[in-house]
C-alpha positions in Angstrom: 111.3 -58.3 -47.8 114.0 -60.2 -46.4 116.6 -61.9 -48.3 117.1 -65.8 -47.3 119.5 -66.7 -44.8 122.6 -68.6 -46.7 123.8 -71.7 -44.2 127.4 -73.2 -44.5 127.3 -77.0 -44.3 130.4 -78.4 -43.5 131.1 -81.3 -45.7 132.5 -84.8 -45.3 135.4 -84.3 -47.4 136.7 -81.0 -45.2 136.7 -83.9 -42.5 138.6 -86.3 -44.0 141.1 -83.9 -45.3 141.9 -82.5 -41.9 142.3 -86.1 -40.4 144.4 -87.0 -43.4 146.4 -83.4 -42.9 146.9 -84.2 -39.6 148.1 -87.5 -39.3 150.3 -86.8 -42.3 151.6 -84.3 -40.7 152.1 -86.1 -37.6 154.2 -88.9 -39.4 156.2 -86.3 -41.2 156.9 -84.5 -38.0 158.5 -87.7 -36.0 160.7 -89.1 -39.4 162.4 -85.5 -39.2 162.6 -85.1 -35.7 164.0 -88.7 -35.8 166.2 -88.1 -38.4 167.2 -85.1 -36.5 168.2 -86.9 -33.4 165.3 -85.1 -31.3 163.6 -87.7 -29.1 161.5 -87.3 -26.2 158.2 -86.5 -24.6 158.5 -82.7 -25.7 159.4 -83.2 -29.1 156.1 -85.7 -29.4 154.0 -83.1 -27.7 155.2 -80.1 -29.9 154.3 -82.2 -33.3 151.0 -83.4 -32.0 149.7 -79.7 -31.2 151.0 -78.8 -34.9 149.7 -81.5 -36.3 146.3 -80.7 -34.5 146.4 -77.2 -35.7 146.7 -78.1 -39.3 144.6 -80.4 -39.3 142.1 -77.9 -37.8 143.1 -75.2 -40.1 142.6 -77.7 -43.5 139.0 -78.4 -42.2 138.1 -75.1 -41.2 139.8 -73.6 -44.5 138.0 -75.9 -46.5 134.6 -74.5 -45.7 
């Protein structure tokens, strides 16, 4: 006898939640940076790999 094989369904909502996470997190990043005085090409590029990552993380943690 074999037990059954559990599968893990990702689910809309962990989808949603990392889209929100990220773009949240993308606005958050360029009104500090802003308010910082950090402009620039860089500065963009660095927040949109963090905001990737936690958006990533939030729908991978959400499994």
């Amino acid at each position: 006898m074999s037990a059954p094989h559990a599968t893990v369904s990702t689910g809309k909502a962990s989808l949603i939640g990392g889209i929100v996470v990220g773009i949240a997190s993308m606005v958050l990043w360029v009104a500090v940076t802003r308010e910082l005085g950090f402009d620039g090409k860089l500065v963009l590029g660095a927040g949109l790999v963090v905001a990737a990552a936690l958006g990533l993380w939030t729908r991978l943690a959400d499994l």
